[in-house]
Phi, psi and omega in degrees: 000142183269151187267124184223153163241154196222095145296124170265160190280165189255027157220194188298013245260142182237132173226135190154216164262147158067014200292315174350292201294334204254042196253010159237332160300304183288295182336274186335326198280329210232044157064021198288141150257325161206101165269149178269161174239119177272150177172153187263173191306328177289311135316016173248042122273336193283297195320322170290320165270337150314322185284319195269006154299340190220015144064206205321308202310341211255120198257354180176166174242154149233087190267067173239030194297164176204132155007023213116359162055082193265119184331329194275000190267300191288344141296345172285321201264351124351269214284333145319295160322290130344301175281011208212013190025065183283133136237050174188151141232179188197113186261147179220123167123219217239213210277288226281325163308295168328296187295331182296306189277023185258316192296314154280331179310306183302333185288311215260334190061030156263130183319114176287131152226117156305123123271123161258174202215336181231205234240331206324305180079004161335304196311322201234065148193156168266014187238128183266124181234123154278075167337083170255143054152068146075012174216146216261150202238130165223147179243158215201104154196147210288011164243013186263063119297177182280200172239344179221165169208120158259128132258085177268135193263003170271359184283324187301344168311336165299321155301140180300167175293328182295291175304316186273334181293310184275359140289352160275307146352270190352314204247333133005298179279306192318296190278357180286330177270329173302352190269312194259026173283173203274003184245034180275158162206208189308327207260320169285328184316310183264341154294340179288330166300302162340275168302324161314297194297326168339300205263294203302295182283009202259307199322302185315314175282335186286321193275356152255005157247052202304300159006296209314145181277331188290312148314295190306328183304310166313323196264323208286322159303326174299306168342243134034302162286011174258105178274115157310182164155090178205094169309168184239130152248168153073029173071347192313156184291117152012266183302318240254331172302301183300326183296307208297321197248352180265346165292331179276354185274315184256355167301298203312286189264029159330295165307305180304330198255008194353287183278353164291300203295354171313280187342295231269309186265007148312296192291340251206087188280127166101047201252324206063029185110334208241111199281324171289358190242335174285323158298285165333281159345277178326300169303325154308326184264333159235037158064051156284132162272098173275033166246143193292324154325279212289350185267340210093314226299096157288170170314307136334330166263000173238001142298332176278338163294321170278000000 
């Protein structure tokens, strides 16, 4: 029998409809009192109306979240924090939101609450990737989890159609790497299934249903079972990267991999067996573009990624 170790994550999660009221109860549990609100600019309208949910307690927005979370947005936002006696934070939106309170969170050892809005699954993870002087520095502790996570499902409805199908990729690809990394074992093995079959049908449906409520529910659940751990370079849009690189990713570790991609193309419907052809199939059917050309991606960056 194989020897496996299995850590569960250290939070909180609320998950559902209408999750949103229960945010000045938990914000109470977990002693926030004058909280800062993260969000990125195109998002500090939501991120402003979430604060008047909890009146006083929400003491300012800072919608300067960024791409990869570049150091110098997060020693600024340190100090605004500081300078405004914050004792809570609180990120509203996807990885990039996510990763700025994840950053202070590492800095200041003030209580995190993650909303999320996208697909990303940033939130449910210990690894922090950073931007310092154009290269990405990452780190890996057990406190840069949030202290909470709201998953509500109507916020994500708030996302274009286009965005949540390829942040649902995204979290795809994440968990798609979870079957053969080395440190998997029974319990990830089967939230990854999980989360794959989740996401696969819900993605189909949204994109000829964005409405459906059941869909969103299926994919925002999939989401959630997805943990990242993959770094980024070279600025690249995320998702739109992980969507690009994960059918030539699982080309790669196909010999090697038997029995994840078994896994994998179990979860994958209409795969026949076959896990690269259950993607190919998925891609095809929500009209995804995997080139790297479309991306920017010169050439150079991509001698340098290998």
């Amino acid at each position: 029998m194989k020897h496996f170790e299995y850590n569960g994550i250290p939070c909180r999660v609320h998950f559902g409809i209408n999750v949103l009221s229960k945010l000045p109860s938990l914000m109470e549990k977990l002693g926030m009192k004058a909280a800062i609100f993260f969000s990125t600019p195109q998002q500090e309208a939501m991120a402003e109306s979430v604060g008047k949910i909890v009146g006083e307690r929400a003491i300012t927005t800072l919608s300067k979240a960024e791409m990869h979370t570049p150091t110098h947005v997060a020693e600024k936002a340190v100090l605004t924090v500081r300078g405004k006696s914050i004792d809570g934070i609180i990120s509203i939106g996807g990885g990039s939101t996510i990763g700025l309170g994840q950053a202070i969170h590492m800095r200041t050892s003030l209580p995190h609450l993650c909303i999320l809005t996208t697909y990303t699954g940033s939130e449910m993870t210990p690894i922090l990737g950073e931007t310092e002087n154009g290269r990405r520095v990452t780190k890996r502790e057990m406190k840069i989890f949030p202290d909470a996570v709201l998953y509500d499902i109507e916020l994500s409805n708030t996302l274009p159609v286009r965005l949540r199908i390829y942040s649902g990729i995204d979290a795809i690809a994440y968990v798609a790497e979870a079957l053969y990394a080395s440190n998997t074992n029974p319990t990830i093995a089967f939230i990854a299934y999980q989360g794959i079959r989740a996401l696969y049908e819900a993605l189909l449906i949204i994109k000829a249903r964005s409405e459906d409520g059941d869909a969103r529910y299926r994919a925002l659940y999939g989401a959630w079972l997805s943990t990242p751990h993959h770094r980024q370079l070279f600025g690249r849009p995320h998702a739109e990267t992980h969507v690009a690189v994960l059918p030539h990713a699982l080309a790669c570790n196909a010999p090697s991999m038997t029995a994840a991609m078994q896994k994998l193309a179990a979860a994958l419907l209409d795969s026949e067996g076959d896990s690269i052809k259950g993607i190919s199939l998925l891609y095809d059917r929500l009209d995804i573009d995997v080139s790297l050309k479309r991306l920017d991606m010169a050439k150079p960056c991509i001698d340098e990624a290998f």
